[in-house]
N, C-alpha and C positions, 0 to 999 in steps of 0.2 A: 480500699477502694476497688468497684469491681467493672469493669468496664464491657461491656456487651455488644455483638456485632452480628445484623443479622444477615441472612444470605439465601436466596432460593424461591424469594416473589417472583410475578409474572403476569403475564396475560393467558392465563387459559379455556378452552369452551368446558359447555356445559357436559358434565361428566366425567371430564378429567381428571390430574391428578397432577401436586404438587407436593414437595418436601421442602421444607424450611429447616434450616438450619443457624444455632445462636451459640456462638463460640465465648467463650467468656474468658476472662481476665483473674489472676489473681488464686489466692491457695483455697480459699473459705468453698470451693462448686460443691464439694463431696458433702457437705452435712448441711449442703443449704436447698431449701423448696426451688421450684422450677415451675415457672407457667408459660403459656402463650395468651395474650387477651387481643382482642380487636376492636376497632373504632373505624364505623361508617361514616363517610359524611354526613354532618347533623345530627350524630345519634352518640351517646354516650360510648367511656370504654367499658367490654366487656369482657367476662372470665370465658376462654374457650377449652382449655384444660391445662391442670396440673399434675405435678409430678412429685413428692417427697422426697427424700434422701435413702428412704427406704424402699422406694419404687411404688407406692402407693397411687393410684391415680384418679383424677376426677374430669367428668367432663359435660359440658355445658351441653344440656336435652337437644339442642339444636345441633349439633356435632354427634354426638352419639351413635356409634356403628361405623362413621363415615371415618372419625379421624384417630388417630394414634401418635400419643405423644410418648417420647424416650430419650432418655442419658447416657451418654456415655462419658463417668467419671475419668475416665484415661485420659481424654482428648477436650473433657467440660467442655462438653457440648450438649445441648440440648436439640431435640428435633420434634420438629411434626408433622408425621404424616398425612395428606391431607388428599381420601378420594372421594370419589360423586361426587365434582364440586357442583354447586350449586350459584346462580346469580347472587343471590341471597347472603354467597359466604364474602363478595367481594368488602374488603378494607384492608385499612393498614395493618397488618400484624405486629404486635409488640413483645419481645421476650423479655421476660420479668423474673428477677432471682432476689429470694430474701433469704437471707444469711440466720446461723444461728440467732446471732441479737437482736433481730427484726430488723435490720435495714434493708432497705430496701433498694433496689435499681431496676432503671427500665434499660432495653435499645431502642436505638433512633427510629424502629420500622421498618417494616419492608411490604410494600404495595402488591395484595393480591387481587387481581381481576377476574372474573368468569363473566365471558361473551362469549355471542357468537358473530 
């Protein structure tokens, strides 16, 4: 079981910059995938980027340039860095870890805003 907790939402204006950070539970972080996805009010969730165990990454055309995701197996933790934000990027941020055997887990969230 792997349990996940995220940390580093906000309210910030347009432009700015936030880091998220998702500390995880349990021995399986080192050989397991890592993502971030988000969900806006009313609107599906989505992939915003990922991360492999080999440090491989992907990241959603909409994020691209702006954001960087990273691990650090010592500490499993996952992070992502997140600047120009944009109104557009406001939602819940979810971190997402699937283990060699495909299971899966999410965290509870953490509320990102961009206003001014």
């Amino acid at each position: 079981q792997v349990q996940l907790v995220e940390s580093g939402g906000g309210l910030v204006q347009p432009g700015g910059s936030l880091r998220l950070s998702c500390l995880a539970s349990g021995s399986t972080f080192r050989t397991s995938a890592l993502g971030w996805y988000r969900q806006a009010p009313g609107k599906q969730r989505d992939m915003v980027a990922t991360i492999t165990s080999g440090g491989a990454t992907n990241y959603a055309d909409s994020v691209k340039g702006r954001f960087t995701i990273s691990r650090d197996n010592a500490k499993n933790t996952v992070y992502l860095q997140m600047n120009s934000l944009k109104p557009e990027d406001t939602a819940v941020y979810y971190c997402n870890v699937r283990t060699l055997y495909y299971d899966v887990y999410w965290g509870q969230g953490t509320q990102v805003t961009v206003s001014s």
